[in-house]
Rosetta silent file (secondary structure, phi, psi, omega in degrees, C-alpha in Angstrom):
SEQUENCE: XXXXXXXXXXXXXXXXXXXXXXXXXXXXXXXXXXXXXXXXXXXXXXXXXXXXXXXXXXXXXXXXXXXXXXXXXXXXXXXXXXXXXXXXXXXXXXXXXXXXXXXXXXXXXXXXXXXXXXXXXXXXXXXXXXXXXXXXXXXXXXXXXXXXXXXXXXXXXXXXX
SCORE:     score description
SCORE:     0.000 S_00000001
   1 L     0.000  -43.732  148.237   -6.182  -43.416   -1.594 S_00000001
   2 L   -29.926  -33.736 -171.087   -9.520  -42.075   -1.422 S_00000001
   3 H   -87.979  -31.354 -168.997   -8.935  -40.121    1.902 S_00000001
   4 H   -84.427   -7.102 -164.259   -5.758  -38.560   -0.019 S_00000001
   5 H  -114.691   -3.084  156.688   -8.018  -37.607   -3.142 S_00000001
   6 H   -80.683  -45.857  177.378  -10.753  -36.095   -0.663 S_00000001
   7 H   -85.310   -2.796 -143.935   -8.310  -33.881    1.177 S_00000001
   8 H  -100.533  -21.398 -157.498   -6.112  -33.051   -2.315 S_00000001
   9 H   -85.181  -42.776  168.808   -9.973  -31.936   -3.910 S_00000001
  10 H   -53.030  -37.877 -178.746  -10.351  -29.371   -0.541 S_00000001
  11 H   -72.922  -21.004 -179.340   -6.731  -28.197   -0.945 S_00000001
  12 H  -112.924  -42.943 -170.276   -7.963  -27.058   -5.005 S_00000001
  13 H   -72.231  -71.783 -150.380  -11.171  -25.551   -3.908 S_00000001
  14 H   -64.646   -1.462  171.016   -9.557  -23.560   -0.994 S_00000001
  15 H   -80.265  -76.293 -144.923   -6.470  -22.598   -3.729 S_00000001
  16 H   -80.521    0.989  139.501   -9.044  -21.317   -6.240 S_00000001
  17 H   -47.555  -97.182 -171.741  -11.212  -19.706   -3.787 S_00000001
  18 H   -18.722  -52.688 -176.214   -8.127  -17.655   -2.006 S_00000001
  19 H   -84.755  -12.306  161.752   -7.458  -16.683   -5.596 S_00000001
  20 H   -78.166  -12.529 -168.119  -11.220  -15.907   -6.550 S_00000001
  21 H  -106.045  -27.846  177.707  -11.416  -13.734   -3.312 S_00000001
  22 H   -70.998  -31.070 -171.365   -7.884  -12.072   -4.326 S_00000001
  23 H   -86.017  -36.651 -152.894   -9.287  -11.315   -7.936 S_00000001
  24 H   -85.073  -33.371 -178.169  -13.190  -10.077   -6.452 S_00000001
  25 H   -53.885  -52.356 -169.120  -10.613   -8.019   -3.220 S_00000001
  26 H   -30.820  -65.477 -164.986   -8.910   -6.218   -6.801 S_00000001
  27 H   -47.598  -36.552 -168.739  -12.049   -5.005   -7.873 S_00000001
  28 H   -71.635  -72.279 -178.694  -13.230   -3.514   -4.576 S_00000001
  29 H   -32.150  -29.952 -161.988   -9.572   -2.052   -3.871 S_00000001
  30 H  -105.191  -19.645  141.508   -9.041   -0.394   -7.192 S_00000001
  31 H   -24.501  -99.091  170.138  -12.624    0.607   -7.078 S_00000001
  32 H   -24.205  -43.739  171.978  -12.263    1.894   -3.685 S_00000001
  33 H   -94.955   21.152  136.615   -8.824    3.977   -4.605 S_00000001
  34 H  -100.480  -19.921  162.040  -10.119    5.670   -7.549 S_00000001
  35 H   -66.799  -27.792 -160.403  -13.124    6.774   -5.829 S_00000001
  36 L  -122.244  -18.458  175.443  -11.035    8.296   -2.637 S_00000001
  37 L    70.431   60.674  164.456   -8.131    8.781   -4.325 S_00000001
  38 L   -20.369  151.092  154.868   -5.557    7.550   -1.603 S_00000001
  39 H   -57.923  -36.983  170.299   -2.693    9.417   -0.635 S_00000001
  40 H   -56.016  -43.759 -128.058   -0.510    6.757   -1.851 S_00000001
  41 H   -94.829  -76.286  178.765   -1.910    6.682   -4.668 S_00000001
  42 H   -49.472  -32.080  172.648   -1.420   10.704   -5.537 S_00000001
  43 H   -61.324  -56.791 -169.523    2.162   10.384   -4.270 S_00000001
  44 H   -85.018  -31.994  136.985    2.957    7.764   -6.700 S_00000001
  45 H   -31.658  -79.774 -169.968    1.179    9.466   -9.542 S_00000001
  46 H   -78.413   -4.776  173.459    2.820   12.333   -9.334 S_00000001
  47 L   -54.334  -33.590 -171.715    6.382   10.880   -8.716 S_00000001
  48 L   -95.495  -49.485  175.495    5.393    9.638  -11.966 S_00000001
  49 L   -91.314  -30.044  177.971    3.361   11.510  -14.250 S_00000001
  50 L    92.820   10.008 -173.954    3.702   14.818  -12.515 S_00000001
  51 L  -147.665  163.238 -173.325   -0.277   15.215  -12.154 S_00000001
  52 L   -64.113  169.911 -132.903   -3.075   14.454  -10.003 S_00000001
  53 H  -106.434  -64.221  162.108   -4.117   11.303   -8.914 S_00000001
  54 H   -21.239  -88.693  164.152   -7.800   11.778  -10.252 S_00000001
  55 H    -4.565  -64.689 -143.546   -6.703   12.554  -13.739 S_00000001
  56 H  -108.544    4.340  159.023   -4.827   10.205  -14.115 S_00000001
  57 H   -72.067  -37.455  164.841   -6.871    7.015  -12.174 S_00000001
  58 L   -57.848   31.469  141.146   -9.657    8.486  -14.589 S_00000001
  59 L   -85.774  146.715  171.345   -7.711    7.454  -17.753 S_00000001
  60 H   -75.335  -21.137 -177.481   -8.503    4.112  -18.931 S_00000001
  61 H   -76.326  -30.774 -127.853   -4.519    3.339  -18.929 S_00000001
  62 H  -102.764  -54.340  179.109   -4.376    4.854  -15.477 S_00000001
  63 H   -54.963  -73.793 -162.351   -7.386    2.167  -14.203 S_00000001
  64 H   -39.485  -57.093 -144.933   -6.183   -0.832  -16.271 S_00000001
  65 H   -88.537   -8.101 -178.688   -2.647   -0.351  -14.435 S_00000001
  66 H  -104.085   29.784 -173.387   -3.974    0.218  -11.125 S_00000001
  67 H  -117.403  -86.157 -157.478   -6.220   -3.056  -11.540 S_00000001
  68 H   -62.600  -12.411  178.735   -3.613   -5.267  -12.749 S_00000001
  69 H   -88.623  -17.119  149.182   -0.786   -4.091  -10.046 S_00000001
  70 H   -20.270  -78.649  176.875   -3.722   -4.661   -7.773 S_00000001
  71 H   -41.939  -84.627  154.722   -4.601   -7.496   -9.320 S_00000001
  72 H   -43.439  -21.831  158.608   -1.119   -9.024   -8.071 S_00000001
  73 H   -92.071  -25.919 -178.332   -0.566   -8.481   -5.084 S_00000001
  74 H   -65.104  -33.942 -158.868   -3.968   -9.105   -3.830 S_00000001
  75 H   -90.462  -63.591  177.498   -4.094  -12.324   -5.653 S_00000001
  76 H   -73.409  -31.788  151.274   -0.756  -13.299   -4.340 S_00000001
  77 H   -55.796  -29.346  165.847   -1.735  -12.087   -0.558 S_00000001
  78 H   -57.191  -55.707  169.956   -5.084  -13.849   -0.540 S_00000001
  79 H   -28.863  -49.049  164.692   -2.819  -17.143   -1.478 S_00000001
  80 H   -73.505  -48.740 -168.038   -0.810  -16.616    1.644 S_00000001
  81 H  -100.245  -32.061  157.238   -3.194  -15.780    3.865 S_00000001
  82 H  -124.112   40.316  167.305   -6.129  -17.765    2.798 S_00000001
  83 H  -111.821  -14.113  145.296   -5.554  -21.028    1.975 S_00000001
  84 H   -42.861  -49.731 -174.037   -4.646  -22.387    5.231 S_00000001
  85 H   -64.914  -77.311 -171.639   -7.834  -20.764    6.429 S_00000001
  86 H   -30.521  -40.620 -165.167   -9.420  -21.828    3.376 S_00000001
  87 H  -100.921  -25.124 -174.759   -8.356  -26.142    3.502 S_00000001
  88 H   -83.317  -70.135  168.908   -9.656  -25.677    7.713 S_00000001
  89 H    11.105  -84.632 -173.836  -12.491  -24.304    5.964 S_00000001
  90 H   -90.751   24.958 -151.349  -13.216  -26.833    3.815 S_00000001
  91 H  -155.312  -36.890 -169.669  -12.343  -29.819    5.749 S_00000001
  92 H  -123.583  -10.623  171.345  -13.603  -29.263    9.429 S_00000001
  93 L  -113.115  167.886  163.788  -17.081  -27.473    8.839 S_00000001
  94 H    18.503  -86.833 -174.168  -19.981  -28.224    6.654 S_00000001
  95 H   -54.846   -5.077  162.352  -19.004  -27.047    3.721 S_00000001
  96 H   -32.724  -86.316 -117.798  -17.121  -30.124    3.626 S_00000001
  97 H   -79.261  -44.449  159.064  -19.820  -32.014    2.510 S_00000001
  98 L  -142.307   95.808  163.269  -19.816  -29.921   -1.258 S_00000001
  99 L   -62.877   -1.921  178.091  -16.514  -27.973   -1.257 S_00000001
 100 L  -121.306  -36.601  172.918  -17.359  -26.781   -4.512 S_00000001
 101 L   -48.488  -99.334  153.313  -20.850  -26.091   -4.290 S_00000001
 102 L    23.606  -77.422  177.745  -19.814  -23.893   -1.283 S_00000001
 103 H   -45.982 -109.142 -178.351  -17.453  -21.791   -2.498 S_00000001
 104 H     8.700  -45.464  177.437  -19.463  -18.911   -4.209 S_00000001
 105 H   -76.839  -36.840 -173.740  -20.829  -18.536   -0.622 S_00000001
 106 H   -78.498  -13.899 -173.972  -17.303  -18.842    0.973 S_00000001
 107 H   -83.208  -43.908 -168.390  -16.038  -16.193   -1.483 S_00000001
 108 H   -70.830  -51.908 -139.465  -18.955  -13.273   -0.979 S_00000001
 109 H   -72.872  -58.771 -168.650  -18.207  -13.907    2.844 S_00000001
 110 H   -60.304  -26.457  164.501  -14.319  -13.641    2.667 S_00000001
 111 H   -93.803    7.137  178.250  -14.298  -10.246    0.452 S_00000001
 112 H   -56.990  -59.372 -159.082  -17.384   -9.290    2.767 S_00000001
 113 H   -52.486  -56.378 -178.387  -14.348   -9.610    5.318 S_00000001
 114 H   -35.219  -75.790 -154.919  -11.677   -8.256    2.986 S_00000001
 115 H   -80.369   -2.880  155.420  -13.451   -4.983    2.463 S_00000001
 116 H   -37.502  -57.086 -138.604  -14.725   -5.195    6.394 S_00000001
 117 H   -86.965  -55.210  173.377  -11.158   -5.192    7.173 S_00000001
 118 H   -24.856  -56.085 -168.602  -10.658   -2.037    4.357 S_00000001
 119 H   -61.318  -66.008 -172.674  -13.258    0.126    6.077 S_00000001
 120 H   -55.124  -23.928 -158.399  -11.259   -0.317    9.495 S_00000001
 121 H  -111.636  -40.785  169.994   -7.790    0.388    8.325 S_00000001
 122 H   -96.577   14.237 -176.233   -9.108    3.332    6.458 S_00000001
 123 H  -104.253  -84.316 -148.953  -11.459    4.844    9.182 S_00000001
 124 H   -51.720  -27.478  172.953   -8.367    4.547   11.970 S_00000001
 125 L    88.824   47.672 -169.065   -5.879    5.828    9.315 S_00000001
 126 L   -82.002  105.232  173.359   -3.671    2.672    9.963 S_00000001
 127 L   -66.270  135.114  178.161   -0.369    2.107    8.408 S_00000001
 128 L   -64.192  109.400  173.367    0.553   -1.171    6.879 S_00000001
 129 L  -152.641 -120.149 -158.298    2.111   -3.454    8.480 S_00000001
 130 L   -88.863  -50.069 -166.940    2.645   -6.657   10.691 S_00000001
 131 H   -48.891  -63.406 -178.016   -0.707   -5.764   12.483 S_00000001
 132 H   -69.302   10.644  164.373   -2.864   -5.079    9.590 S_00000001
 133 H   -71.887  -51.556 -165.673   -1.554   -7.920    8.199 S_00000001
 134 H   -55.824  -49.593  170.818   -2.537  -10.017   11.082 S_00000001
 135 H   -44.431  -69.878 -167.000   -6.141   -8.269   11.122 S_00000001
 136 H   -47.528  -44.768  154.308   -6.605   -8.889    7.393 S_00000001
 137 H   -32.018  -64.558 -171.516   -5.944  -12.594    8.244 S_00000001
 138 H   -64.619  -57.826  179.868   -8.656  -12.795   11.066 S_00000001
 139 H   -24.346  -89.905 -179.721  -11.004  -10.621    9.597 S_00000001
 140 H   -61.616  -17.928  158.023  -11.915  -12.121    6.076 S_00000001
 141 H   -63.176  -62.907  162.430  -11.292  -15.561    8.107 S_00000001
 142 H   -42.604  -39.263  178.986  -14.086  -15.527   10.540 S_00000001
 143 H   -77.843  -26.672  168.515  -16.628  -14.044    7.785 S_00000001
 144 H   -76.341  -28.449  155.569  -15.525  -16.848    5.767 S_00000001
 145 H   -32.212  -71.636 -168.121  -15.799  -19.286    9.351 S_00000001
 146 H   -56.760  -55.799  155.743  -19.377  -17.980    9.590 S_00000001
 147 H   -12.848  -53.371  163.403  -20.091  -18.603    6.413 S_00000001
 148 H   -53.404  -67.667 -179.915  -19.350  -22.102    6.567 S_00000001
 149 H   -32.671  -32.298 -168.249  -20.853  -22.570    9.874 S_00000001
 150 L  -128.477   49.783 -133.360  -24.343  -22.189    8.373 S_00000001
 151 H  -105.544  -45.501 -164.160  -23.336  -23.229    4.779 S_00000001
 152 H   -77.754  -35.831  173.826  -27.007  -25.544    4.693 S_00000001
 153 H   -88.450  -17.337  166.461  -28.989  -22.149    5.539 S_00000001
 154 H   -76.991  -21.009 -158.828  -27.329  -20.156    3.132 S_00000001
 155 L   -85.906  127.530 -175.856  -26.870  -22.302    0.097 S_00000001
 156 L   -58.090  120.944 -169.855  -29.614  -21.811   -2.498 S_00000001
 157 L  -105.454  134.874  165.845  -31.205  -25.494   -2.914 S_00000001
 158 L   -52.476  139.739  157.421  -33.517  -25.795   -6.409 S_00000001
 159 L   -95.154  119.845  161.591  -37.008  -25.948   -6.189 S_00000001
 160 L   -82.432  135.743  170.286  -38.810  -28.783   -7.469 S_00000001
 161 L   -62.065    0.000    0.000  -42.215  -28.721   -9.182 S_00000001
């Protein structure tokens, strides 16, 4: 019973991680697209509103909506794609050892990856699909991997007097 309540507490850190790295991915994404203004973006703007994409990400309604549809899908793609990473994660390296304690570190690493994986897909001018899917897997996995691997040199320990 113990061994099942040890794996089921790794299986809830690596859920609310994947969904802390899906919420902290929003910010960077909807960040990222109102600064560059995407193509996508302007397309879909004006399908709608009939104006530029700038205008109208610079509205506070225009942010809020491109945060929260953000917000969902990001949230539900980290879920699929990193909590299997996430439960290996937390289970076969280190960070085992304080899966919660951890996390914060496993989080910065995995949107390190996230917006790693951004930069590449928007330098090559990549269309979405089965590939960058697969990339977006590997990517934010391995920086979350490393992460782990050296979870005792990163993790801030208190100083005692």
């Amino acid at each position: 019973m113990k061994r099942v309540l040890w794996f089921f507490n790794r299986v809830a850190a690596a859920l609310i991680g994947a969904l802390l790295v899906g919420c902290a991915a929003t910010m960077l994404l909807a960040t990222v697209g109102a600064l560059t203004c995407h193509p996508e973006c302007t397309k879909f703007v004006s399908d709608m509103h009939g104006s530029g994409c700038a205008a109208y990400v610079s509205s506070c309604a225009g942010f809020a909506t491109q945060v929260m549809v953000t917000l969902m899908w990001a949230c539900i793609g980290s879920l699929l794609l990193g909590t299997v990473p996430g439960i290996a994660v937390l289970t076969l390296t280190p960070a085992r050892n304080r899966p919660w304690r951890s996390l914060p570190i496993l989080i910065a690493a995995s949107t390190a990856g996230y917006g790693i994986w951004l930069i590449i897909v928007d330098m090559l001018h990549l269309e979405y699909g089965l590939t960058e899917v697969i990339i977006l897997l590997v990517i934010p996995s391995a920086t979350g991997l490393l992460a782990a691997l050296n979870i005792e040199r990163l993790q801030i320990r208190p100083v005692m007097p």
